[in-house]
C-alpha positions in Angstrom: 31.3 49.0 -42.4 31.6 49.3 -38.4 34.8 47.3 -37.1 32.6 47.4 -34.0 30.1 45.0 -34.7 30.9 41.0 -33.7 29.0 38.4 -34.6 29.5 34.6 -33.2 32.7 33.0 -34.2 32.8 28.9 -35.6 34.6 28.0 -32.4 31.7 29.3 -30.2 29.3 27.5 -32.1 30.9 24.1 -31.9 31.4 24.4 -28.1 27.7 25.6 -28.1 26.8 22.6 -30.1 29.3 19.9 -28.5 27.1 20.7 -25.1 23.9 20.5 -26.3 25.0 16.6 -27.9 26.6 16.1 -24.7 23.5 16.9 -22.5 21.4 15.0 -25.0 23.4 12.0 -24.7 22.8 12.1 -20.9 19.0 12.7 -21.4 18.7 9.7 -23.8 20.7 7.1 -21.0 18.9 8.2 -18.2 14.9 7.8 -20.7 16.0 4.6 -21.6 17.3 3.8 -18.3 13.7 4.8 -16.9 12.1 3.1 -19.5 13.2 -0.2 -18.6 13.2 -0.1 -15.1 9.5 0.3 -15.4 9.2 -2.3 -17.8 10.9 -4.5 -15.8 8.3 -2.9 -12.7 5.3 -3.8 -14.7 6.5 -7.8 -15.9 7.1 -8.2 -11.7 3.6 -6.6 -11.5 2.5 -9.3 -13.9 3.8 -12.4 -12.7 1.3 -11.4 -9.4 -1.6 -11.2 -11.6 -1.0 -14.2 -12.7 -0.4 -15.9 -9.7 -3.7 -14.6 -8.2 -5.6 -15.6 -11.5 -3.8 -18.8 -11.3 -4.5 -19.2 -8.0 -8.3 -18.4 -8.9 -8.4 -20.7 -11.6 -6.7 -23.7 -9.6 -9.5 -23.3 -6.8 -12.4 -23.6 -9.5 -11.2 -26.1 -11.9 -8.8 -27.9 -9.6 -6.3 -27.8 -12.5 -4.1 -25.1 -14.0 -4.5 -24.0 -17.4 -3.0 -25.7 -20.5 -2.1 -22.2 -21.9 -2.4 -17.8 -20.7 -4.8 -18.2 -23.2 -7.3 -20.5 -21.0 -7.0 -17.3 -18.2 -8.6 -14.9 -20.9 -11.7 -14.0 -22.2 -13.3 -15.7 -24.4 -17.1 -16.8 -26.2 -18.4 -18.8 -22.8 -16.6 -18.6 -19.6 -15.3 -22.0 -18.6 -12.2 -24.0 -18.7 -10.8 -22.8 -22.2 -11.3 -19.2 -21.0 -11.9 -18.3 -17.5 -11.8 -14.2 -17.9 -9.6 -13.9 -15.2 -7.2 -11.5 -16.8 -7.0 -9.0 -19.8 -6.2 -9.8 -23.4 -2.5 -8.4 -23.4 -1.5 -10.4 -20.3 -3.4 -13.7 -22.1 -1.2 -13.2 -25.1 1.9 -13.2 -23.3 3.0 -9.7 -23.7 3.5 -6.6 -22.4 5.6 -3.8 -21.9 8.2 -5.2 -23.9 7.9 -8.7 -22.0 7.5 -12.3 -23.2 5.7 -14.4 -21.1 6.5 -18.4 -21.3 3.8 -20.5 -19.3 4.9 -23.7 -18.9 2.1 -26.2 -17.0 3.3 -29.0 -15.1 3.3 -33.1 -16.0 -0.4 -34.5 -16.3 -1.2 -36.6 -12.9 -3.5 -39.7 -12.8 -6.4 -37.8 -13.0 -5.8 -35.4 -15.8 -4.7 -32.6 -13.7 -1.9 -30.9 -13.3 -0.9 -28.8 -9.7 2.3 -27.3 -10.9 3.3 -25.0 -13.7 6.8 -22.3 -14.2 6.2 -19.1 -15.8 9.5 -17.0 -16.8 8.9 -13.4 -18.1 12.4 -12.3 -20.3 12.6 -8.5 -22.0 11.6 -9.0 -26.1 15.0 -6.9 -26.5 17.6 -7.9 -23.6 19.3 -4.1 -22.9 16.2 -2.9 -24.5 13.1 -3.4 -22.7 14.7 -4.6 -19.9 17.9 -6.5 -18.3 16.4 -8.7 -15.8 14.6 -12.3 -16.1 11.5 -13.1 -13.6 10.6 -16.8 -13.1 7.4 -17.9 -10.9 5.8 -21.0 -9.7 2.8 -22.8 -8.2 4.2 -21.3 -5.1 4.3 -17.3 -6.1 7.7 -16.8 -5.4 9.2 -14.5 -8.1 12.8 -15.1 -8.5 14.9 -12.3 -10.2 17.9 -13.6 -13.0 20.3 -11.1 -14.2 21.0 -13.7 -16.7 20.0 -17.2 -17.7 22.4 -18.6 -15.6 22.2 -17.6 -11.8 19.2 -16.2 -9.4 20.5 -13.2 -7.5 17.0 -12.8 -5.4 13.4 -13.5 -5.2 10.4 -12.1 -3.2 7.2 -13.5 -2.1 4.2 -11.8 -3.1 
């Protein structure tokens, strides 16, 4: 047998193997790091097409909707479902997002001119970190938590 010949010793292959977890590990953070951030894009991007179907469905019913569901499709266009927005958004989800629509207190007349609509990840440090809350207004105010607004934006 040649005394020459070297093959590839334990050690080497645990340092080889020790990087390739470590730059894995990295990869991982920063997907999921990505991943959340444009989860967290798309909930923002939702909260304006809710405002402008909102907004839409205030100026033809003078009223907001009882429920998302009253924005959707449905078997005749109308009150109970004005087709303003998709099927995903009208179920209150999306890209790992809850939606919570809450209308405003009945006035004399039935109606109701104000409503608060909070989007929170389905998986806090999952599908996202931050909170959005909206009203009547359009302003969407950022939460890092459920405790304090750090800052809010006008669509």
């Amino acid at each position: 047998m040649d005394d020459d010949v070297r093959g590839i010793t334990v050690l080497e292959l645990m340092i080889v193997a020790a990087i390739t977890v470590a730059l894995l590990a990295i990869s991982v953070s920063h997907l999921l790091h990505s991943k959340m951030a444009a989860n967290e894009n798309v909930a923002r991007e939702s909260l304006h097409t809710f405002n402008l179907a909102l907004f839409e469905y205030w100026t033809t019913y003078e009223t907001y909707p009882k429920t998302l569901a009253n924005l959707g499709a449905g078997p005749e266009r109308g009150v109970a479902s004005a087709d303003l927005i998709d099927a995903a958004l009208a179920g209150g989800r999306k890209s790992g997002y809850v939606f919570e629509y809450v209308p405003g207190e009945l006035e004399f007349d039935g109606t109701t001119s104000t409503y608060n609509l909070t989007a929170r990840p389905s998986l806090v440090g999952l599908t996202g970190h931050l909170i959005f809350s909206m009203d009547q207004t359009g302003t969407v105010h950022v939460l890092a938590n459920s405790t304090g607004v750090t800052s809010s934006a006008t669509p």
